[in-house]
N, C-alpha and C positions, 0 to 999 in steps of 0.2 A: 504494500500500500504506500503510495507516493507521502511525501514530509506534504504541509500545508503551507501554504504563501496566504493569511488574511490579507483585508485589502481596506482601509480606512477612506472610505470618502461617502460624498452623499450618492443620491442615487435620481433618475430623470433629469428634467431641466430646471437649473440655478439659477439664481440671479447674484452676480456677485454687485452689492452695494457697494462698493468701493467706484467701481466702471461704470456701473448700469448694464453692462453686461450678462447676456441669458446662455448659459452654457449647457449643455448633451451631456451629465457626465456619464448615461450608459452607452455613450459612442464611445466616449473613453477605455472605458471598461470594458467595455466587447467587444472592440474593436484594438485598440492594443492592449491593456492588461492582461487580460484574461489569457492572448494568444501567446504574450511574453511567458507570461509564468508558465504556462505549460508546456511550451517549448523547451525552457529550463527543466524542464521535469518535476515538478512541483504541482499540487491538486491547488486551486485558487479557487476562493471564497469570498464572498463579501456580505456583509450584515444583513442583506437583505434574501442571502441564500442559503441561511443557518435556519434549518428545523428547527420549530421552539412553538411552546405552548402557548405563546401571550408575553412572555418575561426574556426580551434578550440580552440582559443585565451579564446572566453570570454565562453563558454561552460566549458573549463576545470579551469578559473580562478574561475566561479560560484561554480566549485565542491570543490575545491580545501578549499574553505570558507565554505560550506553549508553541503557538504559530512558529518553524523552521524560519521565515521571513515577514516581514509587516513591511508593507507598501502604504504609504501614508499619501493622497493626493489631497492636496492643503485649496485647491483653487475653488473660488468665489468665495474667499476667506471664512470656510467652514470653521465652525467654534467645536464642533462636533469634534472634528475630524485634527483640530489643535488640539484638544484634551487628551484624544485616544492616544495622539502620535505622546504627548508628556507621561501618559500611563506607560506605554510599551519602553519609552525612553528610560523610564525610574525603572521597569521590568527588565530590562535586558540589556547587556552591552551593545552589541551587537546586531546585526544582518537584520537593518531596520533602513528602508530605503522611501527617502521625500522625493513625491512630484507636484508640480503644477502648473499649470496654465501660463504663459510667459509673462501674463500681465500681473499677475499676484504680485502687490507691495506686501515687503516679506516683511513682516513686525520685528521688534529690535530682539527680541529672545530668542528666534528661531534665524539669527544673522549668524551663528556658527554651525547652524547645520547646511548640510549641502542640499539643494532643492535642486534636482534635471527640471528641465522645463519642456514646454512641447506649444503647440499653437493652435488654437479652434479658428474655426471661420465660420462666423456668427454663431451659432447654435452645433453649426457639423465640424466635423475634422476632416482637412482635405486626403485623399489619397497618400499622395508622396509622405507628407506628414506623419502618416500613422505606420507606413513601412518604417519613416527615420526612427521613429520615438520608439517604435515595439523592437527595432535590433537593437536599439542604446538600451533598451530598459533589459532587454533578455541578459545582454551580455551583462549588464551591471548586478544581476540574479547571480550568474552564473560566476563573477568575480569575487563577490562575499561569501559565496557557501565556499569557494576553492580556499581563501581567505579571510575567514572573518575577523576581520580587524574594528576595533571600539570606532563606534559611528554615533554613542549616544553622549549628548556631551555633559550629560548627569557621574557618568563612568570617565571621564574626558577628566572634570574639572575638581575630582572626587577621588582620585585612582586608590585609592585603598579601601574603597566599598565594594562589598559583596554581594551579586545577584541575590535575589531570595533565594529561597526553596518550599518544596510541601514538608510541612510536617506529616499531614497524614494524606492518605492517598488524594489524589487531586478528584474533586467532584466532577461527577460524567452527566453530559447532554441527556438530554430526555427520551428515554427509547421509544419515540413515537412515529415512525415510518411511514403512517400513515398522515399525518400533519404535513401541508403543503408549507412550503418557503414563503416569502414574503414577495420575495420575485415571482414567482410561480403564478400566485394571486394579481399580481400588478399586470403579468402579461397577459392572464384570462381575460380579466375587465378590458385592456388594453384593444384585444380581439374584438371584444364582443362590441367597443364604441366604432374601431375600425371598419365593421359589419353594419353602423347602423343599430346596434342591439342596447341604447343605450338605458333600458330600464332591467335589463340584465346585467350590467355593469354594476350598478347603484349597488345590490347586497356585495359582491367582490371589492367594490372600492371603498365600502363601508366597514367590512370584516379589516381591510389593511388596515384601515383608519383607528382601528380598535388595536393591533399590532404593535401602530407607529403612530400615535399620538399626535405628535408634534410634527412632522413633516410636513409642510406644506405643500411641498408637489402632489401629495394625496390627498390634501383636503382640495385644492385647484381641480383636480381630476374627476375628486366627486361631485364639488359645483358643476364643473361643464356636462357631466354625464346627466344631473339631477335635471339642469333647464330644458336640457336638447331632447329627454324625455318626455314632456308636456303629459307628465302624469302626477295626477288626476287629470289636472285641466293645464294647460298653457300656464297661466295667472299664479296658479297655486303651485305649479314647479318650481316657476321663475322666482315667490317668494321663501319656498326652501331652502332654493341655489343659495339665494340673497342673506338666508338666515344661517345655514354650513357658512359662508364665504365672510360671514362676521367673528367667528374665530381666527382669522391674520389681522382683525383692525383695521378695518378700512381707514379709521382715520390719520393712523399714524405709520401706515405702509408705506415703503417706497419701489415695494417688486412693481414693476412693471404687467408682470402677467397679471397678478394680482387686480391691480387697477384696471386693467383693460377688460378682467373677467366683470369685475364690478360696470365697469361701462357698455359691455355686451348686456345685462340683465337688463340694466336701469331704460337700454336703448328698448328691448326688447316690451318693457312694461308699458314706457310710452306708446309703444306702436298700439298696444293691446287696449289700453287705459286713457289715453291721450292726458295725461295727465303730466301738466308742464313742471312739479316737480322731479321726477322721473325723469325729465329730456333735459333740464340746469344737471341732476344729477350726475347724468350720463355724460356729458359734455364736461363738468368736474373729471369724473375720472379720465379717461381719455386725456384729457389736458393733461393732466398729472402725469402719467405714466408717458407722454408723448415728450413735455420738457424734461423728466428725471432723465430719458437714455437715449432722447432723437431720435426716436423711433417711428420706422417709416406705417407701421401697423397701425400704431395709435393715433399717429398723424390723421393717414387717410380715412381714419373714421370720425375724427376731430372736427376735418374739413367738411366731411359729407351731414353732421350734424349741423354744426350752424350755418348750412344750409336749412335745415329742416326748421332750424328757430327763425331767420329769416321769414321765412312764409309764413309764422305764427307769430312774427310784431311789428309793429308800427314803423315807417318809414324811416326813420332814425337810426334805431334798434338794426334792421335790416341792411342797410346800410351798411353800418361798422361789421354786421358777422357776415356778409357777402367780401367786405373787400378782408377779414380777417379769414377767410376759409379761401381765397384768391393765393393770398401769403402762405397760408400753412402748406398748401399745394405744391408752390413753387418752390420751397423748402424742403417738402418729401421726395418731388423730383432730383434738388440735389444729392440728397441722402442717398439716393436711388444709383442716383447716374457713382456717386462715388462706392460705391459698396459693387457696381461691377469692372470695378478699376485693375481689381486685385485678384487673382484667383479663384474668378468667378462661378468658373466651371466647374470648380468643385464644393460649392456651394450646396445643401440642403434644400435652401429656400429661395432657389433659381424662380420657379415659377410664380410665388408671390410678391418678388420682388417686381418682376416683368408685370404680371398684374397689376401691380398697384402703379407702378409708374401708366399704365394704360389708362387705369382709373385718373390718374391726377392730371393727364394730357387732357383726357376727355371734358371733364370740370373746368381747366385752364382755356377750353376751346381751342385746341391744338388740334383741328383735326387729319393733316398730315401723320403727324409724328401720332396722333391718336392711330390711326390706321396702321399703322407699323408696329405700333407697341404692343397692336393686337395681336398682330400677324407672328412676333417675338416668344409672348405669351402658348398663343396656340400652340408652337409649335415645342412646346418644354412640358407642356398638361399630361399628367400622367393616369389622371381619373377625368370623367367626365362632368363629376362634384366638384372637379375646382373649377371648371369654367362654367358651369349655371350657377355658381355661386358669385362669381365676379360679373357674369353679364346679368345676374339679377337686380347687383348692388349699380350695377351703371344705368339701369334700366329706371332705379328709384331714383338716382341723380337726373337722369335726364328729365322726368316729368318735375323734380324739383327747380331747374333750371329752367324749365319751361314755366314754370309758375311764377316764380320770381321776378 
């Protein structure tokens, strides 16, 4: 049976506060950890693929001591994932390896450990990148176990302390075989929204939620699963979504997703309710998540909103949010044009970027460069849901614009 390689980090999409940046980190992780470590010859683990009855306390304190290697990825300045790496560092001399994101500002306590770094693009990791990073990371596997020389600077700045040890036998996992992972769970629910299934999702994303308390990419997952259900009624999902989605604090968030989920519901209730604090709501959040991280998503729904206030006030009013949703436009276009400056092509989120710049052409009256940016679009759609869902949203601008 192979030695175990734990793996410290969070798990779906982050946001690191520092950047405003939204990162993948099961691209990370599945795409090179996973492949590194076992290439090195080592079984890889991480917190969310440890069988456990409800309690991952003393599972992951066991790993955290017992694990042949800990891989600690510190990126979107996880607090989590600094604590674990200072547990494993007080645990063990040794064959304990930092990574993260290149943009991680590394805090002044963790300036004498060695952090490899590696590079996302936007949310994905391009190709080339995950070749470079999973041979640097294999072979750096395969350096400490040949070599385990002190990497902990607890044992560094200390040298006459001694590892622990058990006194009595060490405490065994829960022989329950039958208990699914936490990943396991993530990627049912994951299937079943994929499919469209999403009032099948709701008890799976509910049970992780019961798992993994605190995560927020789980409670995110169950708001979007809960609204996009319209079960019972439309009205009555969207106020579920709205009442899950008040566990991050609407008012004191800065995640991005966060906000934009709260501004998809608030959007959604106006439609339903016409009720104009619902549509100030909605346009709050949006704004927010659109200034915290320039974000070209928040933007364009920014913009296509006070549109929407426009033809609900008074000449004045109207006015300022037509030529304010002119600017946001032309804004998201730059964002646009500069995010396919760089390694475009290996981008994740090719097609809504090209979308949205089509969307913002169309709105700015571009209809040249609108015709093109369709034609760009079209041509990268990989489901038929992303393009009725963009020519739906053009379809409501246009009759906005035509009202106006």
């Amino acid at each position: 049976m192979p030695e175990i390689c734990f793996v410290i980090m969070g798990y779906g999409v982050k946001t690191d506060y520092t950047t405003g940046r939204e990162l993948d980190l099961d691209k990370t992780y599945h795409n090179i950890i996973k492949p590194a470590v076992e290439a090195a010859g080592l079984e890889c683990i991480r917190a969310d693929e440890v069988r456990h009855s409800g309690v991952i306390d003393v599972p992951m304190y066991e790993l955290l001591i017992n694990a042949k290697v800990v891989i600690a990825d510190l990126s979107t300045y996880n607090p989590n994932a600094f604590y674990e790496l200072g547990v494993r560092h007080a645990l063990r001399p040794h064959t304990t390896i930092a990574i993260s994101e290149k943009d991680l500002k590394q805090p002044f306590d963790v300036n004498h450990t060695v952090i490899r770094k590696y590079e996302h693009l936007g949310k994905d990791i391009g190709f080339s990148e995950v070749m470079r990073f999973r041979e640097e990371l294999q072979s750096a596997i395969r350096e400490i176990l040949a070599d385990p020389r002190t990497d902990s600077p607890v044992y560094t700045y200390l040298p006459g302390l001694q590892p622990p040890f058990w006194l009595t036998e060490s405490p065994s996992q829960p022989s329950e075989q039958s208990k699914e992972t936490l990943s396991t769970i993530i990627g049912k629910a994951k299937a079943a929204m994929d499919a469209g299934s999403f009032v099948d999702a709701i008890p799976l994303l509910g049970l992780a939620h019961e798992l993994d308390p605190a995560n927020s990419y789980i409670v995110q997952k169950l708001v979007l699963a809960t609204y996009k259900s319209k079960k019972p009624t439309h009205v009555e999902a969207l106020e579920m979504a709205l009442n899950i989605l008040g566990q991050l604090d609407l008012n004191t968030s800065t995640d991005p997703e966060t906000l934009g989920l709260a501004g998809a519901i608030h959007k959604r209730l106006w439609e339903e309710m016409k009720d104009m604090n619902h549509l100030s709501a909605s346009i709050s959040y949006y704004e927010k998540g659109y200034r915290i991280k320039n974000d070209y998503y928040n933007g364009i729904n920014l913009a296509y909103l006070l549109n929407v206030r426009a033809c609900e006030s008074d000449n004045d009013d109207a006015i300022a949010d037509k030529v304010l949703a002119k600017r946001v436009r032309q804004q998201v276009v730059e964002i646009c044009e500069e995010l396919q400056k760089s390694n475009f092509e290996e981008r994740g989120d090719q097609y809504w970027i090209l979308a949205t710049l089509e969307e913002a052409h169309f709105g700015l009256g571009n209809t040249d460069i609108y015709l093109k940016a369709t034609g760009n679009a079209e041509a990268v759609a990989k489901a038929t849901w992303e393009r009725s869902s963009t020519e739906e949203q053009i379809s409501k601008l246009r009759t906005l614009l035509a009202t106006n």
